[in-house]
C-alpha positions in Angstrom: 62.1 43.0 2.2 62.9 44.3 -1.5 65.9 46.2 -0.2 67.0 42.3 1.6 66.0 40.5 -1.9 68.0 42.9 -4.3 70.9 42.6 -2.3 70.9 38.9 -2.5 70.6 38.8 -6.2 73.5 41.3 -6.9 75.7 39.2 -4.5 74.1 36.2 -6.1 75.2 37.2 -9.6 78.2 38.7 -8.9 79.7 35.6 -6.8 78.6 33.9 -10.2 80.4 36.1 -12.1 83.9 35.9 -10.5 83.2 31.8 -10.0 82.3 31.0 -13.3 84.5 33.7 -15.1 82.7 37.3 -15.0 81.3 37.2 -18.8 78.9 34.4 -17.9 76.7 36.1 -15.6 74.6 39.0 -16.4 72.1 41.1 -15.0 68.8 42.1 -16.7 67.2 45.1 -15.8 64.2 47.4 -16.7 64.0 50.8 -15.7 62.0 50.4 -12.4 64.2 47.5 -11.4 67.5 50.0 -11.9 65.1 52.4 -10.0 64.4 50.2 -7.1 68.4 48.8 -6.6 69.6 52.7 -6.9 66.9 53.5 -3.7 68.4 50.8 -2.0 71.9 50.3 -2.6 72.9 53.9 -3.6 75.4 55.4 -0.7 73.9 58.7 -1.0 70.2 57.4 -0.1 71.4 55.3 3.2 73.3 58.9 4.0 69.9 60.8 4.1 68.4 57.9 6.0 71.2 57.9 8.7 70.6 62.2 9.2 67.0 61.3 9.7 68.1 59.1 12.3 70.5 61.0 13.8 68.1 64.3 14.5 65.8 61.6 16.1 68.4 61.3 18.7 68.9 65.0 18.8 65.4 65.0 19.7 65.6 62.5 22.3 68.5 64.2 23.9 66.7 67.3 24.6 63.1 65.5 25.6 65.9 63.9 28.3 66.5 67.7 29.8 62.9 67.5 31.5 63.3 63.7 33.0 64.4 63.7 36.4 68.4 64.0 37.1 69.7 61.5 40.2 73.5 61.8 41.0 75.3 60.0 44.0 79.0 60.7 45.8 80.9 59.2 47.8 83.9 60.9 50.1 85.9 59.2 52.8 88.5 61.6 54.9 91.5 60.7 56.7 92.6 63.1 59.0 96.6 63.6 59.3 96.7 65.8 62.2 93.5 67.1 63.9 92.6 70.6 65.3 94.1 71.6 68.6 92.2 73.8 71.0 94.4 76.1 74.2 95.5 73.6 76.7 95.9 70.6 74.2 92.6 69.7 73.9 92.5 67.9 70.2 89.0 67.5 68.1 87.5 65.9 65.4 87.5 62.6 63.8 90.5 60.3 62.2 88.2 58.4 59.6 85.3 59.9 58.3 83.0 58.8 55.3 80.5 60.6 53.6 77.5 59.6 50.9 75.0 61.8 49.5 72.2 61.3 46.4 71.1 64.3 44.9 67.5 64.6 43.0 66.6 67.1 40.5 63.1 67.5 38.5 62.5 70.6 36.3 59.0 71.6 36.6 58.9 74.6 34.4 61.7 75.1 31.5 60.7 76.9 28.5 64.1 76.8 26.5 63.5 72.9 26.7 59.9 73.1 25.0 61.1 75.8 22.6 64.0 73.3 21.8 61.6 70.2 21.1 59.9 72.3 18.4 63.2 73.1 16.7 64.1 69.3 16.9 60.8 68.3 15.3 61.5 70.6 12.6 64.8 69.6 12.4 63.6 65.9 11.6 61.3 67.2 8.9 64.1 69.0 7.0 66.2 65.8 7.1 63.3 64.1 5.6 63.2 66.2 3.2 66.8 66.3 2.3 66.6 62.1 2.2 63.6 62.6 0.0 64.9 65.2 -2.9 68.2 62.3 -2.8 66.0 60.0 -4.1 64.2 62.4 -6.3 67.6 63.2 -7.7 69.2 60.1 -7.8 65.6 58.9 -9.6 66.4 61.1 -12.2 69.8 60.9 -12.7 69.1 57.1 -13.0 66.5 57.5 -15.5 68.8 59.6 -17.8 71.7 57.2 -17.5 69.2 54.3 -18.3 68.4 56.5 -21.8 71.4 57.7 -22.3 72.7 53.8 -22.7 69.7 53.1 -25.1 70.1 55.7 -27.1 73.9 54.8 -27.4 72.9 51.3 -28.2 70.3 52.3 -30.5 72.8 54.4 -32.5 75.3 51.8 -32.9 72.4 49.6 -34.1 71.5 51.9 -36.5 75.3 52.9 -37.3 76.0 48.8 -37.6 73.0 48.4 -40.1 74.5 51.5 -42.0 78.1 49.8 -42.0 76.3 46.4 -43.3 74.3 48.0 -46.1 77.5 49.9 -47.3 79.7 46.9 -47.0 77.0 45.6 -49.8 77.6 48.6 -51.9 81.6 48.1 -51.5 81.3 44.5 -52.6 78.7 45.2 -55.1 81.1 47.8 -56.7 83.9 46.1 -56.5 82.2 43.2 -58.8 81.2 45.9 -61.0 84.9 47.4 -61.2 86.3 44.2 -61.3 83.9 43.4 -64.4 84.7 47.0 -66.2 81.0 48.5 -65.6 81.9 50.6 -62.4 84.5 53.2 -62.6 87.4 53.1 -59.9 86.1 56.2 -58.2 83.1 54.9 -57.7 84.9 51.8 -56.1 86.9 54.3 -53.8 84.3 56.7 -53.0 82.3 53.3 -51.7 85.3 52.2 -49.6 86.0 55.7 -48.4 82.5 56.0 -47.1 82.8 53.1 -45.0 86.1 53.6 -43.5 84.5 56.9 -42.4 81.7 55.4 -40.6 84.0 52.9 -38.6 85.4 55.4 -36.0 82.1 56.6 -34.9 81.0 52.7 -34.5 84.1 53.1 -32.2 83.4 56.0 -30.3 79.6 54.8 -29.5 81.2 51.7 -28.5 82.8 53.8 -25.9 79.8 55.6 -24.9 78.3 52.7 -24.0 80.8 51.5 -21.9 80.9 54.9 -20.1 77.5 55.3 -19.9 77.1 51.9 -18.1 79.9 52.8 -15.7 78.0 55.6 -14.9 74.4 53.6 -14.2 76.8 51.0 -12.6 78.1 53.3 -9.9 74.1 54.8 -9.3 73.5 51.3 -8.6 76.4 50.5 -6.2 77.2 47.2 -8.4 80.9 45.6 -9.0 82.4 46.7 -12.5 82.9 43.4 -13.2 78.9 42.5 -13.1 77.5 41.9 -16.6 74.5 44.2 -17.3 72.0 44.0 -20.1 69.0 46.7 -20.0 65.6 45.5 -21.5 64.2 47.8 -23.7 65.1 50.3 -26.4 64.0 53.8 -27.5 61.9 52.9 -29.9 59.5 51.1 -27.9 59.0 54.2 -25.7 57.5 56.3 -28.6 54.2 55.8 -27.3 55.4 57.6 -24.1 56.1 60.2 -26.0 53.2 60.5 -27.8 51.1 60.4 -25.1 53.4 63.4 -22.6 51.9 66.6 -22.2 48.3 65.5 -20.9 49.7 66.1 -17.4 52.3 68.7 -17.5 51.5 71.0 -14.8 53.7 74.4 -13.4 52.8 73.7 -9.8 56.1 74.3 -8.0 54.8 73.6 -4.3 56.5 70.1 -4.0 59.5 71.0 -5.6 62.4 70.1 -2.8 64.1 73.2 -2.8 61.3 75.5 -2.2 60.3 72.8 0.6 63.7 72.9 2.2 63.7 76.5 2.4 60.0 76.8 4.2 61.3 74.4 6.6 64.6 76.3 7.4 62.0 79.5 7.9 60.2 77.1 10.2 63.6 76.2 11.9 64.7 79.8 12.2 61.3 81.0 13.6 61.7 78.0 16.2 65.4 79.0 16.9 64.2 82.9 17.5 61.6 81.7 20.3 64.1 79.7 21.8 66.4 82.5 22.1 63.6 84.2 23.6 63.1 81.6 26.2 66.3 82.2 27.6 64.6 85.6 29.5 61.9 83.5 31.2 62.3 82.5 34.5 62.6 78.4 35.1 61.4 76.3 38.4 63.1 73.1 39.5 62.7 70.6 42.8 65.1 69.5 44.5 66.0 67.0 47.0 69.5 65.2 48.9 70.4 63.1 51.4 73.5 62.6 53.0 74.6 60.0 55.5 78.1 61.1 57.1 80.0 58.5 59.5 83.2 59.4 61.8 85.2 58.2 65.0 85.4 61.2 66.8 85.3 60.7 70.6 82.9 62.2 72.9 83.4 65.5 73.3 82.5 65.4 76.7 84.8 62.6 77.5 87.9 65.2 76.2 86.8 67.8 78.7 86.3 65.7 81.5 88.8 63.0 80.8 86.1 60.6 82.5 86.6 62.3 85.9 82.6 62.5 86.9 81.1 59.3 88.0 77.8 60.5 87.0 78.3 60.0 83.4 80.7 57.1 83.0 77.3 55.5 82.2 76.6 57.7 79.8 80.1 57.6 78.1 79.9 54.0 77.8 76.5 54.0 76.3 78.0 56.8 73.6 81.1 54.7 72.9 79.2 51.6 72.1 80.1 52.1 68.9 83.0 53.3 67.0 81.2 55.4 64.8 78.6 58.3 64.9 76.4 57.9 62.0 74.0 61.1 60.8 71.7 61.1 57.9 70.0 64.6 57.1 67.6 64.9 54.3 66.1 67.7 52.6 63.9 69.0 49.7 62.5 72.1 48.0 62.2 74.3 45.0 64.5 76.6 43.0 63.7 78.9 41.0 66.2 80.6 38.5 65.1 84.1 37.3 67.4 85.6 34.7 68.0 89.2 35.2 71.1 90.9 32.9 73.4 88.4 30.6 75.2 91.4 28.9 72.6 91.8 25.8 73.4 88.7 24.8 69.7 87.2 24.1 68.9 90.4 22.1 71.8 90.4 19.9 71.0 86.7 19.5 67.8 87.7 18.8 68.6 89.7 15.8 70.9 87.6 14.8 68.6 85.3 13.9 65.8 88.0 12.9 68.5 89.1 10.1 68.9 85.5 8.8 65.3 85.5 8.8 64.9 88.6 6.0 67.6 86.8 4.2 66.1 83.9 3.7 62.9 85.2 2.7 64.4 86.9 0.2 66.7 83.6 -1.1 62.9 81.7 -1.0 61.3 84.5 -3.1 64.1 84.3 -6.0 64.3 80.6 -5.8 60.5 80.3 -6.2 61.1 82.9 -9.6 63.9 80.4 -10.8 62.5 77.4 -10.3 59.2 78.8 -12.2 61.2 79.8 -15.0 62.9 75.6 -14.9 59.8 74.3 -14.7 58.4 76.5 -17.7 62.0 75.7 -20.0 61.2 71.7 -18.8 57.9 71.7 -20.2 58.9 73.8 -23.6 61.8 71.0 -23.6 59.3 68.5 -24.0 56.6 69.7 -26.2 59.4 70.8 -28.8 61.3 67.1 -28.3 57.7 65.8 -28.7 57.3 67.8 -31.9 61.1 66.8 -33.2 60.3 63.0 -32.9 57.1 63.3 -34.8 59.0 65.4 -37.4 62.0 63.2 -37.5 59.4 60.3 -37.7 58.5 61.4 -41.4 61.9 62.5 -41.9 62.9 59.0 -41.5 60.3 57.4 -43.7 61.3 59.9 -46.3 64.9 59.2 -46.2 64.2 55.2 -46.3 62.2 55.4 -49.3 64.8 58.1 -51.1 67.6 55.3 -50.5 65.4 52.9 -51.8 64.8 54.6 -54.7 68.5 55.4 -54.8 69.6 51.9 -54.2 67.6 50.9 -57.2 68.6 53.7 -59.6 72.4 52.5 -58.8 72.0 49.2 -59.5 70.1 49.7 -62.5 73.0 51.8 -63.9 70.7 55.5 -63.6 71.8 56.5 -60.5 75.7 57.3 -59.4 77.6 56.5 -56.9 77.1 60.1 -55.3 73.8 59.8 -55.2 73.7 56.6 -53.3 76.0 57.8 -50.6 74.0 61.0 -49.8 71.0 58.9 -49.9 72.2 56.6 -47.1 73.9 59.1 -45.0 70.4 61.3 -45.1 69.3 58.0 -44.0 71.3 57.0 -41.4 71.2 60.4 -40.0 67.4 60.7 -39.9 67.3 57.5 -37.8 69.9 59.3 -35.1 67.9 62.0 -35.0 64.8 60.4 -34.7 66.4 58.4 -31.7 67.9 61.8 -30.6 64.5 62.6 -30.1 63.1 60.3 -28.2 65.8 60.5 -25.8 65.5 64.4 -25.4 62.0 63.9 -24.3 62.6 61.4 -21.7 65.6 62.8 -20.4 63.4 66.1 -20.4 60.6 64.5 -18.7 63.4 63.2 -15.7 64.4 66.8 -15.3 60.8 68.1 -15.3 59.6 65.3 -13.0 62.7 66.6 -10.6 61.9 70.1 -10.7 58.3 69.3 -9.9 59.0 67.0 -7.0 57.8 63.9 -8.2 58.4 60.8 -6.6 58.8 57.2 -7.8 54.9 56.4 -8.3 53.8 59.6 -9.6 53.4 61.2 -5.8 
């Protein structure tokens, strides 16, 4: 039902945004509604769903080995010339037609149990394939969600900057204008302002990339409007409050997963290997109804010379055709015996890619220990950054201050007033910076960990 409601409001919004002209609509999102439309919409989510789907038919294609197998012919036979016998005596039949059914029912078949197994296990790695999709896409959806904040935070913050030094330029220009300002100080204000305008521009851009990168984790038009609700600063208290339940358990981590069901798989595929030696037992049963117009064959002999049986002859060639319908049934069977050491080799084959992956599951488990320990340093040190860059800040807004007012009084120069609001406006970045390194962190450690949309 949520998948069916989403897709009606982006269709909604986007056939109101090519009717009306596209700047007019716009979609608002939160995070866990850009979670919930990238689940849904996202091509590589509906991929993993379709696998799942497909090794349930795998499965159901074997299970359909050990139903019963019914198969029906049909031959009719026209004979051009017929066999001759010494003294010109032809036999057998001008038209004949033959049916038969055939009826098969394993009993005992080994390879086909084995083969279930392997299916089963086969289904569980495609779940879990589908499921570290949307644990990646979750995260990579998160970190394009921050990523556009942070951009949009900056180019508040770099927009503020560009407003407060526009004040200065005009302020000094008065002051030059009216002789109490020296040119340079004039051109050092103007200089400092034209500097700040190309990286307005280049976050500008950012943003717009940024977005086309959220927009194709959503599956959405280009042309659909998009404003995200929120903003970094309002997720301090997140960060404030991360590190409570930071844990190194690795065991639902989808890799490691993936690879303990391949084990599974390969164990499964080794014992059906194995199955191959063991003898299997089948019933069987056919029936077979043959029609043909051969003539009596005592009629050719005798040419209907004896009275006796021109009675008999008659009764015979009442009909045109001779009709028989023999049926039979029983049991096969099938015990293998020499196939050229192909099982063993087999065998191995699958024994060897056994030790090799046992060996790939014991380095992966060492790397992704090691991510899981560099995620969690990540995020105590961006923690600790954002609550340094938080009195950084605060410092640098009351040294501009102080600054600002020491310039306008005539104490301060123009110098001082420029570092002053750069230290300013660079604190703010970096406190922004921050925040977004510990989010972004926290995506990447929720990831590695295995952890799902809801905190499973």
């Amino acid at each position: 039902m949520r998948r069916t409601g989403m897709k009606r409001l982006i269709l909604a919004l986007t056939f109101g945004a090519f009717a009306a002209g596209s700047a007019s609509a716009q979609l608002r999102l939160t995070l866990d509604d850009a979670i919930q439309m990238a689940l849904s919409e996202n091509p590589t989510i509906k991929v993993a769903d379709l696998d799942v789907e497909r090794y349930d038919y795998v499965k159901k294609e074997t299970r359909g080995n050990l139903l019963p197998s019914l198969s029906a012919s049909g031959e009719y036979t026209r004979a051009i010339e017929k066999s001759t016998m010494r003294g010109g005596i032809s036999f057998g039949a001008d038209n004949t037609f033959t049916g038969t059914a055939s009826l098969s029912v394993p009993l005992f078949a080994p390879a086909v149990y084995r083969t279930l197994k392997l299916n089963r296990t086969q289904i569980a790695s495609a779940v879990e394939a589908a499921r570290s999709s949307r644990i990646t896409l979750v995260a990579e959806v998160k970190k394009a969600f921050y990523n556009i904040l942070l951009a949009e935070q900056s180019l508040a913050t770099l927009e503020e900057s560009r407003a407060t030094i526009q004040r200065t330029v005009d302020d000094t220009k008065v002051k030059f204008e009216q002789g109490v300002a020296s040119e340079y100080d004039y051109l050092t204000a103007q200089v400092e302002l034209s500097n700040l305008l190309p990286t307005i521009t280049q976050t500008k851009n950012s943003i717009r990339m940024a977005m086309l990168q959220l927009k194709m984790y959503l599956s959405v038009p280009e042309a659909l409007s998009i404003e995200l609700v929120g903003n970094l600063d309002e997720m301090k208290d997140v960060v404030l409050a991360g590190g409570e339940t930071l844990s190194t358990d690795v065991s639902r981590n989808s890799d490691l997963r993936a690879l303990d069901i391949q084990a599974e798989m390969l164990r499964y595929q080794l014992k059906t290997t194995n199955a191959a030696r063991i003898p299997t037992v089948a019933a069987f049963g056919s029936a077979t109804i043959t029609g043909n117009d051969m003539e009596d064959f005592r009629k050719m002999v005798s040419g209907g010379a004896e009275a006796g049986t021109g009675e008999a002859v008659a009764d015979l060639n009442s009909s045109k055709y001779f009709w028989t319908h023999p049926i039979s049934v029983g049991v096969q069977i099938s015990i293998p015996i020499f196939s050229g050491l192909k099982n063993s080799y087999k065998s191995r084959q699958v024994k060897n890619q056994i030790e090799q992956l046992d060996l790939q599951r014991d380095y992966a488990q060492r790397q992704t220990t090691v991510a899981v320990e560099s995620a969690i340093n990540n995020l105590l040190t961006a923690r600790e950054m954002m609550l340094a860059q938080a009195r950084t800040m605060a410092q640098a807004d009351k040294a501009y201050h102080i600054s600002d007012t020491r310039f306008r009084a005539g104490a301060g120069t123009i110098l001082e007033l420029n570092s002053a609001q750069l230290n300013r406006t660079q604190a703010h970045l970096n406190y922004s910076q921050a925040i977004y390194d510990y989010l972004s962190a926290q995506a990447d450690y929720d990831r590695i960990v295995g952890r799902e949309v809801g905190g499973n």
